[in-house]
N, C-alpha and C positions, 0 to 999 in steps of 0.2 A: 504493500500500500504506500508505502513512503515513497519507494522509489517509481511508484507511475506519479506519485504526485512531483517531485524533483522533475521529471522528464516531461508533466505539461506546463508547471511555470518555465523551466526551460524554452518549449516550445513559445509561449507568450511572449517570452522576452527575446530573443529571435524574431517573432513576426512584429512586435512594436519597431525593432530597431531595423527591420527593411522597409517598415511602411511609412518611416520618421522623413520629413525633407529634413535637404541639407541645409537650403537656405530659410528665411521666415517668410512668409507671403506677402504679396504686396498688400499695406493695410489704409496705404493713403496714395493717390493720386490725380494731384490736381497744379493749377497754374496763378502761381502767386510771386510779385506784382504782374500784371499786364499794363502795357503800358502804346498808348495809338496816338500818334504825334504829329504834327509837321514840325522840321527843321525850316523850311523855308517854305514859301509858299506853291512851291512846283514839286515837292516831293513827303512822303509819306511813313512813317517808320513804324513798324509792329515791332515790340520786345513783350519776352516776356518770359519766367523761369519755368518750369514744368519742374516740381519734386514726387519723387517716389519714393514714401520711406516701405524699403524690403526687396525683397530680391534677390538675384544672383549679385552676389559682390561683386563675381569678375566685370561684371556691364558698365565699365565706365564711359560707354559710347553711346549714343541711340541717334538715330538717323529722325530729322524733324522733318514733317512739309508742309509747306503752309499753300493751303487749297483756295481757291478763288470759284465762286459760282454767283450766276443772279438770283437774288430773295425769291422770284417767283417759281424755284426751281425746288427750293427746300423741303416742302413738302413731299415731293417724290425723291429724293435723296434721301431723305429721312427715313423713308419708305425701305429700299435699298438695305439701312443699315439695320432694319430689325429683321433679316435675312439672316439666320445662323448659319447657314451654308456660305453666306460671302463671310462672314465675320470669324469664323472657325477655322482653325488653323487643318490641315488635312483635306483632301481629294472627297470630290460626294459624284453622286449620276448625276451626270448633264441631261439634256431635254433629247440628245439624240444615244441616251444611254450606255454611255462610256464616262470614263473618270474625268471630271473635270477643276483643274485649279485655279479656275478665276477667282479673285478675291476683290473684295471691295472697292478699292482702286484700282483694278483691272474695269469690274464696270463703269464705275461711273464714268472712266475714262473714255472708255470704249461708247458709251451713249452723250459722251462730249456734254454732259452737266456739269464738269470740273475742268479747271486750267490747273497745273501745278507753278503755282507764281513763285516759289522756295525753295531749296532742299537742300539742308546742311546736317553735317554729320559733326556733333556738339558733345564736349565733353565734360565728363561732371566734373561742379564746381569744387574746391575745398570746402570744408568746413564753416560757416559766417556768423562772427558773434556781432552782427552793428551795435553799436550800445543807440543809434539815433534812431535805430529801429527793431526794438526789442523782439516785436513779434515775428520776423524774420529769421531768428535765431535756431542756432541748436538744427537746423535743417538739413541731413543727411545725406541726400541724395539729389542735389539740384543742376538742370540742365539749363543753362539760360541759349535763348534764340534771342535772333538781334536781325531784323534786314531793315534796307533803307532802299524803298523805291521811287524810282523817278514816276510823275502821275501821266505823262506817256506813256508810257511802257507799261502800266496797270490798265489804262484805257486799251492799247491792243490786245493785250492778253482777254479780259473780259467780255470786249467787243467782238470779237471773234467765237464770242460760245453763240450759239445755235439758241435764236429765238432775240439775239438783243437788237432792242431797235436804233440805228443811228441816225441820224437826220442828214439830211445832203450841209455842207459846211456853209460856214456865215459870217457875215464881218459884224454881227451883232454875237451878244453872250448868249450859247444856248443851256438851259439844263436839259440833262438826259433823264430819259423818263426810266429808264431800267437798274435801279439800285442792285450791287453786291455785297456779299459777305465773306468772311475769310475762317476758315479752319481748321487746325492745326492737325494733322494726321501724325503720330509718332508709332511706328510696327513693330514689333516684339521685333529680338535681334535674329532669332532662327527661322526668318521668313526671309521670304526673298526680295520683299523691299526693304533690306539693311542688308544686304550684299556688300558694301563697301568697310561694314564694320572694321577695322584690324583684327584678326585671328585672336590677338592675345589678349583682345579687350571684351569679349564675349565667350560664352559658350555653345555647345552644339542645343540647348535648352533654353530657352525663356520663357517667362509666366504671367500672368495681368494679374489686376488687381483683384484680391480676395481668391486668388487661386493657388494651389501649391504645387510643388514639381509629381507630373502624374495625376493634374484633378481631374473631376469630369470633365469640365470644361477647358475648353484652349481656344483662347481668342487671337486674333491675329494682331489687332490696334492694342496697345498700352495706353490711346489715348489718341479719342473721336469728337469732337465735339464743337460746334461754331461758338466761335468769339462774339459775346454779347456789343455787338457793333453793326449799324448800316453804315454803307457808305455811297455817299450820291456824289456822281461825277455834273461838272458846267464845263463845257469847251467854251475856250473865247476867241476872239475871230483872228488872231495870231495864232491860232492854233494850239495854243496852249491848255492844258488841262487843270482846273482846280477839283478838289474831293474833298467831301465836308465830310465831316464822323457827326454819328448818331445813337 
């Protein structure tokens, strides 16, 4: 009797320590400050930190992109993203029933609802104690993004998705009637959109938030979501672009 009982705590403690992760699950993430600016008046700047407290340690890398669509489009993007098949990491039946690996940025791309106006491969920050900014503090895992666009070059990129309307040009100031939004796409490292990660700064594994290595679940994004912001473009008759934040 003693020794079947020795040999099933045995057994228990053996299966606790193969089903333990290695690392702790992601238990927080989200993008704190954001920050939507002009430097001058012809150009436009998104910053902002993305922290992830948990994880794989080795991930000092993650690949960010920052997406570009028109408001009128959101709704069916939105649509899209509560698709577990685009959003899950692994192969499902396609519609002519074979494996398929499109994933969420494969469609939206592919039905031209999105521009990729960004994409930088960011490294996590040190450790920041601000004392001017307390609540900042103690932050473990933070990625800051930083672009600076010229409002040209945000006008082609948006203007060019399918459905915007542009007016024929003017020597008077036109507003454009087609508002967009911007949101930040960041993909687990073991997909294929963080291909560029460095080897040594990832593993062959990564996991989203509230998941552990092996959950049920395996989402492809670590982080989906539009920037609480519109932005309305006015061309003026020099051809210049201004963008107002909303």
């Amino acid at each position: 009797m003693r020794l079947t009982l020795i040999t099933t705590m045995a057994l228990v403690l053996v299966s606790a320590t193969a089903l333990a992760q290695r690392d702790p699950p992601v238990w927080e993430s989200y993008l704190c400050p954001i920050e939507v600016y002009h430097a001058d008046r012809l150009t436009t700047s998104i910053d902002f930190d993305w922290v992830k407290d948990g994880g794989a340690h080795e991930h000092r890398q993650h690949v960010i992109y920052l997406l570009g669509y028109l408001e009128k489009k959101e709704a069916e993007i939105l649509a899209l993203m509560r698709d577990e098949n685009l959003m899950r990491k692994g192969s499902y039946e396609g519609a002519d029933g074979k494996p398929c690996t499109d994933k969420i940025l494969d469609v939206l791309l592919a039905k031209k609802l999105v521009t990729v106006l960004a994409r930088k491969v960011v490294d996590r920050l040190p450790t920041e104690r601000p004392e001017e900014k307390p609540h900042l503090a103690d932050r473990n895992y933070v990625f800051r993004f930083e672009a600076e666009f010229q409002n040209g070059a945000l006008f082609e990129k948006i203007s060019a998705l399918p459905g915007f309307e542009t007016p024929k040009p003017s020597p008077e100031k036109q507003y454009l009637r087609d508002d967009f939004k911007v949101m930040p796409f960041i993909p687990v490292n073991d997909s294929k959109y963080a291909d560029d990660i460095a080897p040594d700064k990832k593993t062959t594994y990564d996991f989203t938030q509230g998941e552990g290595y092996g959950g049920e679940r395996s989402w492809i994004a670590q982080y989906l979501r539009p920037l609480p912001y519109v932005f309305n473009m006015a061309r003026l008759g020099d051809g210049n672009v201004l963008i107002h934040l909303h």
